[in-house]
N, C-alpha and C positions, 0 to 999 in steps of 0.2 A: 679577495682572490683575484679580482678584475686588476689592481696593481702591479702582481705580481706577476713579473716577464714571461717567469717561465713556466705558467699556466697555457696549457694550450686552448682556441676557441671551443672545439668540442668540447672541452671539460667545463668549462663556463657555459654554455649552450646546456650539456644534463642540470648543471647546479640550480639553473633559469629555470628550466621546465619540473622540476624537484620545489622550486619556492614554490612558485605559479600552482604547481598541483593540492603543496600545502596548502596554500590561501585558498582555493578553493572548497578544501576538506572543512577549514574552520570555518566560513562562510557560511557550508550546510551546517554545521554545526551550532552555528548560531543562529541562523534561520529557526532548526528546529527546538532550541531554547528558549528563544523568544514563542515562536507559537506556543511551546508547552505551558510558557510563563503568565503569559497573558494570551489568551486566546480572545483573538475582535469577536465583539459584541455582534453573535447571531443576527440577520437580516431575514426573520423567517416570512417567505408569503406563498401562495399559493401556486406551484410550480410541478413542471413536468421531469419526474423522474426518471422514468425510462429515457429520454431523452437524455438527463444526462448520466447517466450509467451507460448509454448509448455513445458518449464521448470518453468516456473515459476508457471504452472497454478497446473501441476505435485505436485510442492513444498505442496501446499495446499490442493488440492484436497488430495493426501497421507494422512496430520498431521490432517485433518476432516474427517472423513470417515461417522460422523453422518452429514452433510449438501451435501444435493443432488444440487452437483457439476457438471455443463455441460460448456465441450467445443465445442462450435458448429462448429467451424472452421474449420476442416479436409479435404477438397475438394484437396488445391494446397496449396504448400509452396507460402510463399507473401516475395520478397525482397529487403531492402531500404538499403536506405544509414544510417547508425546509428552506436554509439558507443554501444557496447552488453552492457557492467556490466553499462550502464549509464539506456538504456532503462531497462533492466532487474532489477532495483533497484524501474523504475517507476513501471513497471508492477506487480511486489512484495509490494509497496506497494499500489496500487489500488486493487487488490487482497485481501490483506491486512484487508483495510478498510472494502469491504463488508463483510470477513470472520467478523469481529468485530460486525459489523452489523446484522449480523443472529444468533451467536451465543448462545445467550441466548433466540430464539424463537422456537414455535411450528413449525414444519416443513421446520426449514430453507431450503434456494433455492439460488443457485448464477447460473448465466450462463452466459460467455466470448465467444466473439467471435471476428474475425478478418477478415475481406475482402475490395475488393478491389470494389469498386462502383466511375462510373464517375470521375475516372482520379483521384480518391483520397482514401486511407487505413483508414478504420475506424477497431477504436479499441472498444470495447463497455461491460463491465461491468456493470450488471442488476442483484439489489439483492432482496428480500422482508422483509430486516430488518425495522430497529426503524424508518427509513426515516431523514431525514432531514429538517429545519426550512427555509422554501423558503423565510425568509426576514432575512436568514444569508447568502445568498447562495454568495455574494459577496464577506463576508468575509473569507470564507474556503479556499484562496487561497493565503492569508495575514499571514506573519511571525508569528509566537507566540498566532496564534488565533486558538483555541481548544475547539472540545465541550466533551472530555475524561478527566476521573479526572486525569487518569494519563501522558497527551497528551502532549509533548512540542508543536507544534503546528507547526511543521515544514515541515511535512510530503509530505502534498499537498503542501508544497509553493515550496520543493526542486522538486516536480512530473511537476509542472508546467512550474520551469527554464528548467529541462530536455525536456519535449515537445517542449517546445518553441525554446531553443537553437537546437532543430531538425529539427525546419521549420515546426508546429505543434500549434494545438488549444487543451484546453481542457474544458470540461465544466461538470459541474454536475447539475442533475436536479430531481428534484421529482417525482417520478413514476405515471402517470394518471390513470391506470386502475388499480393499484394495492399499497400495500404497497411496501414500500423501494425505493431505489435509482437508478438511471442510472448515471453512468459517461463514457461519448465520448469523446474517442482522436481521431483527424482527421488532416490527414499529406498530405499536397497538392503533387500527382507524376505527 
């Protein structure tokens, strides 16, 4: 296209920013292949969680500042055994997800919270987005199964290895008294 005369610059300037954005899309795309594929060997040692739930939740609440963002969790730092950039990757994107989920609503609302109840850390994201299809709720945890146009589908299935390689349960559900979703991590101490 760049040879030919009578291309004009603008047209060649969209085509550049058109590659550029592709290469970027497969990039993510490969990124999140390679993590599903081979997931690095856990670094687990004794670390502060609220802390970093405290970064991640930071990360979002900052880049929104129109959805009214609560973290309830402030009381006492909570400490487990975990590798950080592995939970820190779930937590970003559970996070994530409900930021997706609200953002195109009236009055979006997320609220995160972390504590420690009967011998066990629950972690619990509650948003009042688009909600979720409770007879897909099986499949959101499944490779390559996605309800975003632009979704690879991997997101939750790598959030789940990571909980689970933690000694962890997760689960998402439909919200009963409200729109959107709840999803809980719970780590047996």
């Amino acid at each position: 296209k760049a040879k030919d005369e009578s291309i004009n610059f603008n047209d060649i300037k969209i085509l550049t920013q058109t590659i550029s954005k592709q290469v970027d899309d497969i990039g993510k795309l490969v990124d999140e292949f390679s993590s599903f594929a081979r997931m690095p060997e856990a670094e687990i040692k004794l670390d502060n969680l609220s802390q970093t739930l405290k970064e991640s939740f930071d990360l979002f609440a900052n880049s929104h500042p129109k959805i009214n963002m609560k973290l309830l969790s402030k009381s006492k730092d909570i400490y487990y055994q975990f590798d950080r950039f592995q939970i820190s990757q779930a937590f970003n994107n559970m996070i994530k997800n409900a930021v997706e989920a609200v953002i195109n609503i009236p009055n979006p609302s997320i609220s995160v919270d972390l504590f420690e109840y009967n011998h066990q850390i629950k972690f619990i994201v509650k948003d009042n987005g688009i909600g979720i299809d409770e007879n897909k709720i099986s499949k959101y945890f499944e490779p390559y199964f996605t309800t975003k146009d632009k979704g690879t589908g991997l997101g939750l299935s790598i959030v789940k290895k990571i909980i689970e390689d933690h000694g962890g349960f997760i689960k998402i559900e439909k919200n009963i008294n409200m729109a959107g979703t709840t999803t809980v991590v719970t780590f047996d101490i």
